[in-house]
Wavefront OBJ file of the C-alpha trace (Angstrom):
o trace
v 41.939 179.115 149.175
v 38.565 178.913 147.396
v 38.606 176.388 144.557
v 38.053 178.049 140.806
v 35.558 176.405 138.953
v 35.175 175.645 135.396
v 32.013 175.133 133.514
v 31.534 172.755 130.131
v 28.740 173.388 127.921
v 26.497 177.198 127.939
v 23.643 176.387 126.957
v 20.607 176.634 129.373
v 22.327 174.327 132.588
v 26.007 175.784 131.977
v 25.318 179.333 131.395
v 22.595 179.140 134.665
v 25.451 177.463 136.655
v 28.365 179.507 135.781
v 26.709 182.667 136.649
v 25.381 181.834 139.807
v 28.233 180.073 141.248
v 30.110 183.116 140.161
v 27.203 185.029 142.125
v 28.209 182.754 145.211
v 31.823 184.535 145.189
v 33.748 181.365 142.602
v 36.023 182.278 140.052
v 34.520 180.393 136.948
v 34.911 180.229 133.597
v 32.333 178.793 130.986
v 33.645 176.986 127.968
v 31.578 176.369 125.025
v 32.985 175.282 121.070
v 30.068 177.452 119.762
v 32.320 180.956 119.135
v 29.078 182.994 118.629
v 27.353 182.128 121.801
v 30.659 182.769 123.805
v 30.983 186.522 122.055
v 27.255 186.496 123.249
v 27.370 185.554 126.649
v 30.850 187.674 126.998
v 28.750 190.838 125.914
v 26.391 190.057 128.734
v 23.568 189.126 126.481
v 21.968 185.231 127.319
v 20.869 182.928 124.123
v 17.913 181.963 125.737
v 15.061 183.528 127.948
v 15.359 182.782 131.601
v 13.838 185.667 134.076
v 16.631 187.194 136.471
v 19.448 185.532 135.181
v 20.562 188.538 132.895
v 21.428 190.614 135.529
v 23.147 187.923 137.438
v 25.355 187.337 134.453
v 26.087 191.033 133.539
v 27.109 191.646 137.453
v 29.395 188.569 137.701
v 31.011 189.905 134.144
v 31.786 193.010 135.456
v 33.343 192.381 138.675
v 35.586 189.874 136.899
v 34.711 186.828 138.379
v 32.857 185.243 135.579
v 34.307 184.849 132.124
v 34.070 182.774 129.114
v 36.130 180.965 126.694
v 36.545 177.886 123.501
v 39.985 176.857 124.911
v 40.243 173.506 126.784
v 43.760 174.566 127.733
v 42.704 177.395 129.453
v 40.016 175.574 130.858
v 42.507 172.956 132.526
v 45.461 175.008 133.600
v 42.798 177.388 135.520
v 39.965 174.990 137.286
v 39.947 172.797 140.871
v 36.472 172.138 139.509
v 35.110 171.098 136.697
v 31.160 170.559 136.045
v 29.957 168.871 132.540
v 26.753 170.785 131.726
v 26.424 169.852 128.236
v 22.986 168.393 126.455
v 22.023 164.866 126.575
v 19.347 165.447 123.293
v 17.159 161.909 122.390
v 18.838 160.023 119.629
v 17.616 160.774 115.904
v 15.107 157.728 115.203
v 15.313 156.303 118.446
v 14.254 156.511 122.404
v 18.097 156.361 123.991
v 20.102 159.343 124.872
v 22.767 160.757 122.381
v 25.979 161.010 124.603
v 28.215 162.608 121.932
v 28.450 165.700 123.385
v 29.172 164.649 127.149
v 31.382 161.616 125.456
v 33.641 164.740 123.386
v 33.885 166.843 126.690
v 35.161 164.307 128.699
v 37.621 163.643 126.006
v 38.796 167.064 125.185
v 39.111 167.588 128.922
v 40.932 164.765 130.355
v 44.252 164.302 128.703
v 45.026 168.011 129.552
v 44.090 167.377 133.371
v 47.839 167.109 134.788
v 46.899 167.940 138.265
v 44.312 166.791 140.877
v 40.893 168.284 140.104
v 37.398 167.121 140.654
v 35.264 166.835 137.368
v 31.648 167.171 138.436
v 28.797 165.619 135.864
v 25.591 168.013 135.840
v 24.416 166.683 132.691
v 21.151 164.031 132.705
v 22.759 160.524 131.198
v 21.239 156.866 131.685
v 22.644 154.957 134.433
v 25.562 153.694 134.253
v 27.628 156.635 132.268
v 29.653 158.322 135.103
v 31.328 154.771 136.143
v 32.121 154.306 132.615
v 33.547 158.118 132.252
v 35.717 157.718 135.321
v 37.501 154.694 133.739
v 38.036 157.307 130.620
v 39.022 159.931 132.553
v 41.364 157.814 134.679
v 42.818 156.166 131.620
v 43.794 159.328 129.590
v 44.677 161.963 132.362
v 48.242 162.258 133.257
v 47.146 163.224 137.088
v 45.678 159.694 136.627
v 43.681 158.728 140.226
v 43.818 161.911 140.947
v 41.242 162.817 138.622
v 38.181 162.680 140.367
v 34.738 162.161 139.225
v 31.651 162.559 140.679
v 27.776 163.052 139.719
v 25.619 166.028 140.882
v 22.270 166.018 138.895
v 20.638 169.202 138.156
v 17.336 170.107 139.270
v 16.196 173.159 137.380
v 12.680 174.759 136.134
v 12.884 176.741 133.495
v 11.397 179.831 134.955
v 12.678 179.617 138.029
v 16.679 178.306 137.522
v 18.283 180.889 139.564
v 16.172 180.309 142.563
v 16.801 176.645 142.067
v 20.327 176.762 141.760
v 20.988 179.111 144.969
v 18.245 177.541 147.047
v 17.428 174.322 145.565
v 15.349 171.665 147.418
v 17.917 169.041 147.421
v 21.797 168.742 146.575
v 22.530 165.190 145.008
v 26.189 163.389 144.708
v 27.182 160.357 143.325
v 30.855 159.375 144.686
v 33.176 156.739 143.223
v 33.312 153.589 145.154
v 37.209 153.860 146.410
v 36.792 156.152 150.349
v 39.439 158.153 149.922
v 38.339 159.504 146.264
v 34.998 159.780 147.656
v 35.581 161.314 150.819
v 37.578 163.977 148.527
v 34.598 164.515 146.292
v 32.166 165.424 148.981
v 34.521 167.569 150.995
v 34.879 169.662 147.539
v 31.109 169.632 147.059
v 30.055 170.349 150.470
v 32.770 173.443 150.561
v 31.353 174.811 147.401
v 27.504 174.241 148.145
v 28.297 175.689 151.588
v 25.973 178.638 151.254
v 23.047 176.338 150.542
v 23.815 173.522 153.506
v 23.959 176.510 156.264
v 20.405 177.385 154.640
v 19.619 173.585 155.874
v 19.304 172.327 152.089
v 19.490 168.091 152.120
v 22.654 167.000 150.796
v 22.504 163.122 149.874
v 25.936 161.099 149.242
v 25.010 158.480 146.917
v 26.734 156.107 144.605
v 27.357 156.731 140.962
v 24.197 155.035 140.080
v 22.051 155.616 142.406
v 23.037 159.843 141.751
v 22.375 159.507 137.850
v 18.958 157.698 138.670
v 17.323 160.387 140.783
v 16.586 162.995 138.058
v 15.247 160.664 135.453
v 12.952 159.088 138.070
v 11.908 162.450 139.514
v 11.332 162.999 135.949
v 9.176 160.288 135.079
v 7.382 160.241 138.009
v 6.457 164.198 137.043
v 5.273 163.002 133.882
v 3.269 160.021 135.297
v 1.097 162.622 137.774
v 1.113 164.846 134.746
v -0.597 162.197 132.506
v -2.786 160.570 135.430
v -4.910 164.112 135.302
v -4.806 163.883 131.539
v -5.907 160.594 131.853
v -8.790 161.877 134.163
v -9.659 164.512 131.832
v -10.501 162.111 129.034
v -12.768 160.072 131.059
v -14.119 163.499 132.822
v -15.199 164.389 128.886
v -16.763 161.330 127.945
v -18.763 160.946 131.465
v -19.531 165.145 131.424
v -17.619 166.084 134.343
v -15.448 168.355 135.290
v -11.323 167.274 135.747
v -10.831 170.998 137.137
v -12.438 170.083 140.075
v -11.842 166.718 139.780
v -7.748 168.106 140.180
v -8.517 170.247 142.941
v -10.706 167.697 145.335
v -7.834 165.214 144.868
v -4.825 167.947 145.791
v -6.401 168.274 149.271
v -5.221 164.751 149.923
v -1.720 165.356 151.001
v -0.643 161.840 149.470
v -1.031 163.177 146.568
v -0.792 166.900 146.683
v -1.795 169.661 143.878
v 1.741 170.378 141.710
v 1.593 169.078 138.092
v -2.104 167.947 138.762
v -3.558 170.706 136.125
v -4.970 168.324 133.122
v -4.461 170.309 130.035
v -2.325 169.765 126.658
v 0.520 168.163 128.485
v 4.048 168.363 128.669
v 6.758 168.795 125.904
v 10.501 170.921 126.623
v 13.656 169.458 126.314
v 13.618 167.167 129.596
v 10.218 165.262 130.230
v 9.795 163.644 126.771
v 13.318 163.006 126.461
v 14.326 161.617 129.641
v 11.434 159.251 130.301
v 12.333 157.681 126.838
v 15.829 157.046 127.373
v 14.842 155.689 130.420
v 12.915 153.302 128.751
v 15.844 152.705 126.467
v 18.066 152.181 129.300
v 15.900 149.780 131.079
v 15.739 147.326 128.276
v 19.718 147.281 127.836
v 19.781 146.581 131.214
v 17.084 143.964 131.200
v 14.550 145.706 133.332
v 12.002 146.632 130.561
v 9.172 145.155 131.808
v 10.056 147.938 134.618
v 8.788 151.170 133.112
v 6.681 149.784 130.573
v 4.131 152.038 131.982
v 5.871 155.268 130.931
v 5.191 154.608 127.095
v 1.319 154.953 128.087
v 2.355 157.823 129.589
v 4.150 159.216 126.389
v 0.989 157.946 124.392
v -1.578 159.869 126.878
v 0.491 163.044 126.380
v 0.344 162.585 122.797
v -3.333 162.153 122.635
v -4.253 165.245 124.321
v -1.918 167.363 121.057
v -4.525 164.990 119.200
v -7.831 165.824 121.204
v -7.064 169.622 121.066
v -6.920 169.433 117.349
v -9.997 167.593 117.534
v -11.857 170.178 119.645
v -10.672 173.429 117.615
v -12.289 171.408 114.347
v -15.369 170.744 116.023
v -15.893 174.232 116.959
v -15.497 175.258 113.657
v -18.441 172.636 112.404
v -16.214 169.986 111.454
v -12.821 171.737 108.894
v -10.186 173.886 108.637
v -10.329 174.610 105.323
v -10.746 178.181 104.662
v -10.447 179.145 108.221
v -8.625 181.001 110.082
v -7.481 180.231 113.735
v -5.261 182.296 116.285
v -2.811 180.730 118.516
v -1.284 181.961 121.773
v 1.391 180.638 122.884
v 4.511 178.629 121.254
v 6.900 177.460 124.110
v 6.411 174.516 125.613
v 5.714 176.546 129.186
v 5.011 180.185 130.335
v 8.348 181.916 131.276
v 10.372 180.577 128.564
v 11.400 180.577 125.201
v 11.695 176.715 124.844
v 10.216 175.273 121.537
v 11.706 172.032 122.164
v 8.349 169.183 121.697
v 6.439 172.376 122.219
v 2.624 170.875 122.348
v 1.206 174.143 121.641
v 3.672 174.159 118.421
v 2.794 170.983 117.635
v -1.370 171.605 117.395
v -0.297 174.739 115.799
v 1.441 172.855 112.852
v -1.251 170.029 112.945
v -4.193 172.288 112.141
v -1.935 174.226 109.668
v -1.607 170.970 107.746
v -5.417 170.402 107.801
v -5.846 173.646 105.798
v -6.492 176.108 108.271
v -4.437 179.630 108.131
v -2.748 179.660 111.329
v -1.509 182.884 112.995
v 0.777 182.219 116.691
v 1.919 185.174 118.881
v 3.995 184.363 122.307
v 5.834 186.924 124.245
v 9.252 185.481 124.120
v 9.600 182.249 121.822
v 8.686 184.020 118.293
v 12.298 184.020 117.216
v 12.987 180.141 117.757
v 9.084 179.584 116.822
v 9.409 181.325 113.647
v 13.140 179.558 112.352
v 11.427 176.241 113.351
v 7.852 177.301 111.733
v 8.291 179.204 108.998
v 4.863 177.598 107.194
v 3.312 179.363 110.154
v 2.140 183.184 110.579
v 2.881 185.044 113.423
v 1.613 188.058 115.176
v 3.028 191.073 117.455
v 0.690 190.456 119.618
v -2.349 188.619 121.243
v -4.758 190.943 119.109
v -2.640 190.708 116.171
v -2.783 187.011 116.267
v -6.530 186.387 116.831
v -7.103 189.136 114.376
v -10.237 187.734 112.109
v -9.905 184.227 114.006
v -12.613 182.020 113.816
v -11.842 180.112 116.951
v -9.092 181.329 119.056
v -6.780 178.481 120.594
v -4.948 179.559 123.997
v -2.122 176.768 124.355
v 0.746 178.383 126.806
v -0.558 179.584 130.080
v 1.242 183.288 130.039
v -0.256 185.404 132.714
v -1.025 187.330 129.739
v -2.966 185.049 128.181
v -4.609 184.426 131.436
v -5.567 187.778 131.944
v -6.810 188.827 128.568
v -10.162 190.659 128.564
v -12.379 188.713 126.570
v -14.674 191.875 125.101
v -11.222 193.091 123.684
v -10.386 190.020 122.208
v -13.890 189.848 121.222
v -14.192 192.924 118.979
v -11.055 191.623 116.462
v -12.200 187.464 115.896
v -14.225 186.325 113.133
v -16.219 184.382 115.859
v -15.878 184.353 119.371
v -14.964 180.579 119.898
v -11.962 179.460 122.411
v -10.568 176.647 122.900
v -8.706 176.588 126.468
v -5.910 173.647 126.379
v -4.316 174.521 129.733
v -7.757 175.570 131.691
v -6.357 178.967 132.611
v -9.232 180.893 131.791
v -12.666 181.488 133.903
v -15.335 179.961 132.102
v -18.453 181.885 132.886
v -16.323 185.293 131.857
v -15.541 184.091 128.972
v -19.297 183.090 128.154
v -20.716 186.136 129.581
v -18.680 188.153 127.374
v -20.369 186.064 124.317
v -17.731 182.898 123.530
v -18.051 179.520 123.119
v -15.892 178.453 125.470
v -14.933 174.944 125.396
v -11.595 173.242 127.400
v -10.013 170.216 127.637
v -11.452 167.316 130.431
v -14.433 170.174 130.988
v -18.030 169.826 130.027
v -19.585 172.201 127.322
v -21.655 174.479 128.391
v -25.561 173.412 129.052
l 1 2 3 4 5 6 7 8 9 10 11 12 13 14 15 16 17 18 19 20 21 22 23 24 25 26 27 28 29 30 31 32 33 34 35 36 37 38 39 40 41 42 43 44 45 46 47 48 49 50 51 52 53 54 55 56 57 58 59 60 61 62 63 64 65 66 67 68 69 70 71 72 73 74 75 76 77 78 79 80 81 82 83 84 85 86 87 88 89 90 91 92 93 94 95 96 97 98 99 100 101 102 103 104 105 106 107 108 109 110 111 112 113 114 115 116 117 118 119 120 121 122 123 124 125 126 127 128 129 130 131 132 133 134 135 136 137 138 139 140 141 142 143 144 145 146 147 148 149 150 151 152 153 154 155 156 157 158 159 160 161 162 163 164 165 166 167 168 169 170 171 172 173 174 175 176 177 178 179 180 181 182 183 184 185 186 187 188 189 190 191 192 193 194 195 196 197 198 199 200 201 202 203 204 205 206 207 208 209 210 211 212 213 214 215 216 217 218 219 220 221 222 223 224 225 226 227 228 229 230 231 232 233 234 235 236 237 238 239 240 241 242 243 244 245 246 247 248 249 250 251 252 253 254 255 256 257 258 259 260 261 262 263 264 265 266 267 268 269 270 271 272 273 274 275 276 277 278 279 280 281 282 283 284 285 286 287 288 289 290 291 292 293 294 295 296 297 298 299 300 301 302 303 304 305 306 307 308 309 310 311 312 313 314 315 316 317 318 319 320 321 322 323 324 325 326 327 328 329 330 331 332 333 334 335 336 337 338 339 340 341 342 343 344 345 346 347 348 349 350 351 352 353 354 355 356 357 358 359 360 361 362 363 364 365 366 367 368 369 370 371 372 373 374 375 376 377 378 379 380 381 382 383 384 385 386 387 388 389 390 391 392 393 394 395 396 397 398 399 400 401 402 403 404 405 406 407 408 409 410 411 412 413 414 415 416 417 418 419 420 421 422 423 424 425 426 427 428 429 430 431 432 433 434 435 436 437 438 439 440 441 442 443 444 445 446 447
């Protein structure tokens, strides 16, 4: 008999895992306390932008094996399987995680588990939070040891979440230290991730901490290449070179490879920024500060790019914003995605508004959450609409839009043809040829 599954929390993770488990055959229902987003998801309709998980959701709806509910009770009496997919977000003020959600899940869940289950943490937490949830869970479940918990980090790209949950690269488990739990645990999770091991995906049994460390270290380590380039780039524009090339001489050295080598405005979204921070939080409770004090120069390097893009949109316009007008494209915090969260391109945006300028943003699917977090800033229907009268144009999310823009037609609507590139997406010499002052971050300016 296949086990049902249950999944708590619908935001990005839960709604992405609940529909493509129910996509793998699973009965599964998806809890959330927010009523509105559960009437939304139950009409088929996701809260956020993710490309090709509509469909998957509106199939799985139909057919009847995917629905969604606020009811704990419901949740208990019908799942074998229960995965915690509920956010982590940093503390208000500080670096650690906030664990109030995942804290209030595990407690609303557990004293209505009367029968053995297997409760499944998805959610990113600092070490040491899944031993001290199974001692919850153990304490206030009437099934008692028959509870189960186990870790199974998440390894999603916004952008690409469905592929990554049917075919990811890797299936992590953390396991509780007594065998016979354990060996329960990873008979459940091998039986339900079935269709991925027969695709010969690596499946790695690990201990609770061990399982909760591997995403915040992939994590940080992501962040560390990411603001190595950046790093680069700055020294590239003080010694005239050019970190483009710089980036693509290096990525032929298969030590070090080409992914999340492209210097440009850096990272931001609701995982990089967060996670290496309470992972510096975590390291000093633990005593291992000294550890990762490298990743706050990593935080400060991805700053300082926000800083030096500001800096080069000014100097193109001969020193202040006052008075001026600039165009922005691109508010997420990455192409295929409506994620403001730490948005960097959100963040110049508001920056150069403050400095006087009049700033007009267009991006083709984060205007809505843009607009209710920016509503000092002016936004556009388009990329023409937003560069309309610009005196430098600013292109800050990589959309292949944005990337493919013909520079005569953007041309013919700016105040002055002057660009400012902060993800070097666009060809230089077509940009020039076609009249701009092109000028990018970690490049040299034009002889």
């Amino acid at each position: 008999m296949a086990h049902r599954l249950t999944v708590i929390g619908t935001g990005y993770l839960g709604a992405t895992h609940a529909a493509c488990m129910a996509d793998l055959g699973f009965e599964v229902i998806g809890l959330d306390i927010d009523q509105r987003k559960i009437d939304q998801l139950s009409a088929g309709h996701l809260p956020f932008y993710e490309p090709g998980l509509e469909p998957v959701l509106r199939r799985n709806l139909e057919n009847g094996r995917l629905r969604f509910t606020t009811s704990y009770e419901e949740l208990a009496e019908f799942g074998d399987v229960h995965f915690v997919c509920v956010g982590t977000p940093q503390k208000l003020g500080e670096y650690a995680a906030d664990l109030t959600f995942v804290d209030e899940a595990v407690d609303a869940l557990a004293p209505l588990l009367r029968r053995p289950c297997l409760v499944v943490g998805k959610s990113t937490v600092p070490v040491g939070t899944a031993g001290r949830l199974a001692e919850r869970i153990a304490r206030q479940a009437p099934a008692a040891g028959d509870a189960v918990l186990a870790w199974n980090p998440e390894f999603l790209r916004e952008g690409f979440a469905v592929q990554d949950t049917l075919h990811p690269d890797r299936i992590v488990i953390g396991v509780p230290g007594e065998q016979g739990a354990a060996e329960h645990a990873e008979k459940v999770l091998r039986a339900i991730y079935a269709p991925m091991l027969a695709e010969g995906t690596p499946f790695i049994v690990a201990d609770y901490p061990t399982s909760e460390l591997v995403k915040v270290s992939a994590n940080a380590f992501l962040a560390t290449k990411i603001s190595f380039i950046n790093a680069m780039a700055e020294v590239c524009e003080a010694a005239h070179a050019d970190v483009t090339k710089l980036s693509e001489a290096l990525s032929y050295d298969d030590r070090i490879g080409g992914k999340f080598l492209g210097a440009g405005l850096g990272f931001g979204g609701g995982c990089l920024p967060k996670d290496i921070r309470a992972f510096m939080a975590r390291a000093g409770e633990l005593g291992a500060d000294q550890a990762l004090t490298f990743l706050r120069e990593v935080d400060e390097i991805n700053i300082r790019r926000r800083i030096r893009m500001v800096d080069l949109a000014r100097h193109q316009l001969g020193g202040s914003f006052i008075d001026r007008t600039v165009g922005v494209l691109g508010a997420a915090f990455k192409p295929n995605s409506d994620d403001i969260r730490d948005s960097p391109a959100l963040d110049v945006a508001a920056s150069i508004r403050g400095q006087g300028a009049t700033v007009t943003v267009y991006d083709p699917q984060a205007m809505e959450n843009a607009r209710r977090a920016h509503p000092d800033l002016t936004f556009g229907g388009s990329a023409l609409e937003a560069a309309k009268d610009a005196h430098v144009v600013l292109l800050l999310t990589e959309w292949a839009e944005f990337r493919d823009m013909d520079p005569f037609e953007l041309g013919a609507v700016v105040a002055e043809k002057n660009i400012v590139d902060g993800r070097n997406a666009l060809d230089p010499e077509r940009w020039r040829a076609a009249g701009w002052s092109y000028r990018a971050l970690g490049r040299p300016q034009a002889p």
